[in-house]
N, C-alpha and C positions, 0 to 999 in steps of 0.2 A: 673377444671383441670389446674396444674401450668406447668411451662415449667423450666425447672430446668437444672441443668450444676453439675457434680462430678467429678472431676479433678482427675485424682488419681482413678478412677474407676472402673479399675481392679485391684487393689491393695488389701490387707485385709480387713480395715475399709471401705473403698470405694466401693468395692463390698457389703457388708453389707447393707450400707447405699443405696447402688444402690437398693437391694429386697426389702427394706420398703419401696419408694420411689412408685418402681412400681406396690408392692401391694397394695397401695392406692389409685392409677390411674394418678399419676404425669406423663407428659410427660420428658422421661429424658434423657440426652443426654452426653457420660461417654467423656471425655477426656483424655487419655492413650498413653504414649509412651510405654509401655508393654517390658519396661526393669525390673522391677521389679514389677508388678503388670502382670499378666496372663488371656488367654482366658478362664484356667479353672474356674478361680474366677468369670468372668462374665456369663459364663454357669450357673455354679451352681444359681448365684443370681438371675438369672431370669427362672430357669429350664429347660433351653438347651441342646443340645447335646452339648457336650465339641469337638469332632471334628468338627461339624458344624459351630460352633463359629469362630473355628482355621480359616477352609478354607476360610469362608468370609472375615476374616480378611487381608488373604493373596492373596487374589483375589481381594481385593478395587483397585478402580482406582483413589483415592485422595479424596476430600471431604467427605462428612457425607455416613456411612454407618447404614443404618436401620438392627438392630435385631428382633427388634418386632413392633408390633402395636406401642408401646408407647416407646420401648429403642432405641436409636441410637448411633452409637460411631465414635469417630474422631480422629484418630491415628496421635498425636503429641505429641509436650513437652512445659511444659508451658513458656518454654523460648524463644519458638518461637514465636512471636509476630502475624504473620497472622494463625498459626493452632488459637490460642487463641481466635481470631475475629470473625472464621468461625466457634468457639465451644460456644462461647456468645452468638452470636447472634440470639435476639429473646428470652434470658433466661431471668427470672423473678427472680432467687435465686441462685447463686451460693455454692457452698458446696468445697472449697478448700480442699481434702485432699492429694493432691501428694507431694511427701518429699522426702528425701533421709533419714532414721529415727533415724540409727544406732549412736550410742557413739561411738565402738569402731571405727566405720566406718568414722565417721568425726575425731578422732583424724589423719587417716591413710591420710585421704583426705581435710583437710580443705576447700580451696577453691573452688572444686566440691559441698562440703554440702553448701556452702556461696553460690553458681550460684544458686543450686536449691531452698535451703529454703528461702534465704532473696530476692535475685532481681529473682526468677519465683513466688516468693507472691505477689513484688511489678508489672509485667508484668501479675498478674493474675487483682491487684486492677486496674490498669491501662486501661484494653482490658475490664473491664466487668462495668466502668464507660461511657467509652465509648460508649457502646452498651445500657447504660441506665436501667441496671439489677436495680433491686429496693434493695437488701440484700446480703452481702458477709459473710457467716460462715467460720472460717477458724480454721482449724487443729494448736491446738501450742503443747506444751508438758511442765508435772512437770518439768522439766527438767532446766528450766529458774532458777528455785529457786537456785539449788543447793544445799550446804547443812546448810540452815534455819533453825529453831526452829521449832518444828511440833505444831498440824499439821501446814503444809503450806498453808498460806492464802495470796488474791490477796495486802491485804497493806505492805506485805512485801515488802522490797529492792531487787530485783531478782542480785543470785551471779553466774552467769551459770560458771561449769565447762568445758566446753568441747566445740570445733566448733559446734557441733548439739545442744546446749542448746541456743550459743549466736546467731545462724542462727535462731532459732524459735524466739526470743526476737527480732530478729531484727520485723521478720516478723508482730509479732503482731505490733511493733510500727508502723509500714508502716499502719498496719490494723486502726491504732486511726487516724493515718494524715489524711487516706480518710474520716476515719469519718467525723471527725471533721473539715477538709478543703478543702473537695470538694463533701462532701454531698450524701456520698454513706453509709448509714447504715453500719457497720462490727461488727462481733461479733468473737472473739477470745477463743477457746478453748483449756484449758489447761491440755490434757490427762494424766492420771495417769495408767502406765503400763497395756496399753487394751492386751487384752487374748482373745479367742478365736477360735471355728473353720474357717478353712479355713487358717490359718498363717501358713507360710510358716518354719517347724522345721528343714530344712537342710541347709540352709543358712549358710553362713561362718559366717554371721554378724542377726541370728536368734532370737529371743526375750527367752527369758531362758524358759518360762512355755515350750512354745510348744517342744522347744529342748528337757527339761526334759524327757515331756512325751513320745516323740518319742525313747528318750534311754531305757525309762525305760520299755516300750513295748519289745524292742529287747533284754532286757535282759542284756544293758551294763552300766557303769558306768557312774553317773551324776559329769559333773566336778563343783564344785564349787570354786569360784577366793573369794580367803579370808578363815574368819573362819565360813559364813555362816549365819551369824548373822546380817546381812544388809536386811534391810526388805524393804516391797516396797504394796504401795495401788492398788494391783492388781484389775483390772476395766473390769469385762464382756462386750464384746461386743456391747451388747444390747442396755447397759445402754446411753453407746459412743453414739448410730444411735437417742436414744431416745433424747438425751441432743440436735446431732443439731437440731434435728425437732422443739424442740421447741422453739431453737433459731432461727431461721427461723420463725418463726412465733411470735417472742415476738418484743417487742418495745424499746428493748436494744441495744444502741448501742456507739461502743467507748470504748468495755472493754474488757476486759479479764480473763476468769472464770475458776474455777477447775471443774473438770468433774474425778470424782474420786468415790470410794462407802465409802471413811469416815474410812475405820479401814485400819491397816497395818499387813502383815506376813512376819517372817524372811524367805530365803531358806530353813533354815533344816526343818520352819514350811511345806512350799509349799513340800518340801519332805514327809514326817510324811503324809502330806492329800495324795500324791499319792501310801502311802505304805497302808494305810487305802483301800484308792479306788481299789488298786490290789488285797489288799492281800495278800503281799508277803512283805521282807524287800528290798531294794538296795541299792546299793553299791555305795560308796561315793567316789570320786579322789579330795584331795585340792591342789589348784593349784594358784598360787600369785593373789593379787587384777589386776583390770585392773584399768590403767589409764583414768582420766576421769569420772568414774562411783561415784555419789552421794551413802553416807551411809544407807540414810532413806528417804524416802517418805512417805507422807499421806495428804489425803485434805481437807480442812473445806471445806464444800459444799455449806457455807451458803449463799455467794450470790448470787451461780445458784441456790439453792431455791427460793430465793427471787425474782429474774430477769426473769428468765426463766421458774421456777417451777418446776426444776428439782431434782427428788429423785433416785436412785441408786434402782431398783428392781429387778434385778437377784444379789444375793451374793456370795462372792468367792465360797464356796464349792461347792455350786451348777451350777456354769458356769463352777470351774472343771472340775465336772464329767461331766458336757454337753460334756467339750472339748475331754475329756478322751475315750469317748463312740464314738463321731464323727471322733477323729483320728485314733480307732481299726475299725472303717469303711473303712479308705481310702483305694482307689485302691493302689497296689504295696508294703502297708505297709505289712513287716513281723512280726507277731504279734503272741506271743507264748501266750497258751493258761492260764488263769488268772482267 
């Protein structure tokens, strides 16, 4: 059994990765300021009661709070240098995924998205050398690329558009220095539009799938920015939890990989799949580009094959409809009948 650290652990991806973690018998220990990451995300991951979670959370008296046998969490922010010490300490693998994620959200905010992605990545290498972690996985996103020749692969010249593109670039670069100059393994991953249950679709600053589908359940119109036609290598879940595991366990280190399932769909396609999944048609609002947002996505996967052994095995339509099925589940969703 490892003793492991997920930064961002009530988050979307971080909760995820938190279930796989502890269904395999990891000791794991979530690190959460629970501004944008949630008690319900960590209930769920571990099959909680979601009130329960809440009141522990709100009834700690500082240091490490025990959930389970094997979960523990430690409500801070990775920019705090001593929460970080006392969420280290004793871990074998770190799993960086806390971020601040959004485009449009770092265009509104730049120097917010620069605190937390580039110096609470370098405050994350920093606190978890310290403590002698053997391996740092960390969160980066397609996003560094900009808009490259597809697919996008790692010898490209990364052109980031946006504060949240050049905040993850910075990060990975932080991630190679500790490699490579102070001898901490890192392994840099470069997400490709993860989807998903459990993401959060009312967000001002929401990732489009789950938005989508959340409209298109109530029955209102999907806005789309442009004419639709910007496509993007939308990435189940799964695939995400599966890639860091095995970078966690592989002997790679110093790089930075795509983590993508290899094909790309426009919006109107991602629409088209949700009028199929319903049944019904919906109704389209265009509404100007946003600023910041890359044309096209898609990954050559071929060096996390090679490094990691990483293959893509849930595929968009079917993490779709996972997602489609799981969010006409959710409590409070109104969900007309389909």
């Amino acid at each position: 059994m490892r003793r492991v650290l997920v930064t961002g652990g009530a988050g979307f991806i971080g909760a995820h990765l938190v279930r796989a973690l502890a269904a395999r018998g990891d000791a794991t220990r979530v690190l959460d300021n629970f501004i944008t990451g949630t008690p319900a995300n960590l209930a769920l991951a571990l099959g909680l009661d979601h009130a329960a979670v809440e009141r522990a959370l709100a009834q700690r008296d500082g240091g490490v709070l025990r959930l389970t046998d094997r979960c523990e969490a430690v409500v801070g922010d990775i920019r705090d240098a001593a929460a970080l010490a006392a969420a280290c300490a004793g871990v074998e693998v770190v799993f960086h995924q806390a971020a601040l994620r959004s485009v449009p959200r770092s265009m509104a905010h730049p120097l917010e998205t620069n605190e937390v992605n580039a110096t609470g990545t370098l405050q994350v290498l920093q606190q978890a050398r310290a403590a002698g972690v053997r391996r740092v996985v960390s969160a980066s996103s397609s996003a560094v690329y900009g808009d490259t020749e597809l697919p996008k692969h790692e010898g490209q010249v990364p052109q980031p558009k946006s504060p949240y593109a050049a905040s993850k670039l910075a990060g990975e670069a932080y991630c190679a220095v500790y490699s490579r100059g102070f001898d901490l393994p890192t392994v840099a991953l470069r997400y490709f539009n993860v989807f998903g249950p459990w993401q959060d679709p009312a967000s001002e600053y929401a990732a489009v799938i789950p938005k989508f589908i959340l409209l298109a359940l109530r029955g209102e119109p999907l806005p789309v920015h442009g004419d639709g036609m910007q496509s993007r290598d939308f990435t189940y879940v799964d695939n995400v939890v599966e890639a860091n595991l095995l970078a966690a366990e592989s002997e790679a280190a110093g790089v930075a990989l795509n983590v993508g399932a290899g094909a790309r769909y426009t919006l109107l396609d991602l629409i088209d799949h949700l009028q199929r999944i319903l049944g019904r048609r919906l109704e389209i609002v265009y509404k100007p580009p946003r600023p910041g947002d890359v044309r096209h996505t898609q990954a050559d996967i071929t060096l996390a094959q090679r490094l990691i052994g990483y293959t893509p095995r849930v595929d968009f339509a079917t993490g779709l409809r996972r997602m489609v099925e799981s969010m006409r589940e959710m409590e409070g969703v109104s969900v007309r009948d389909v």
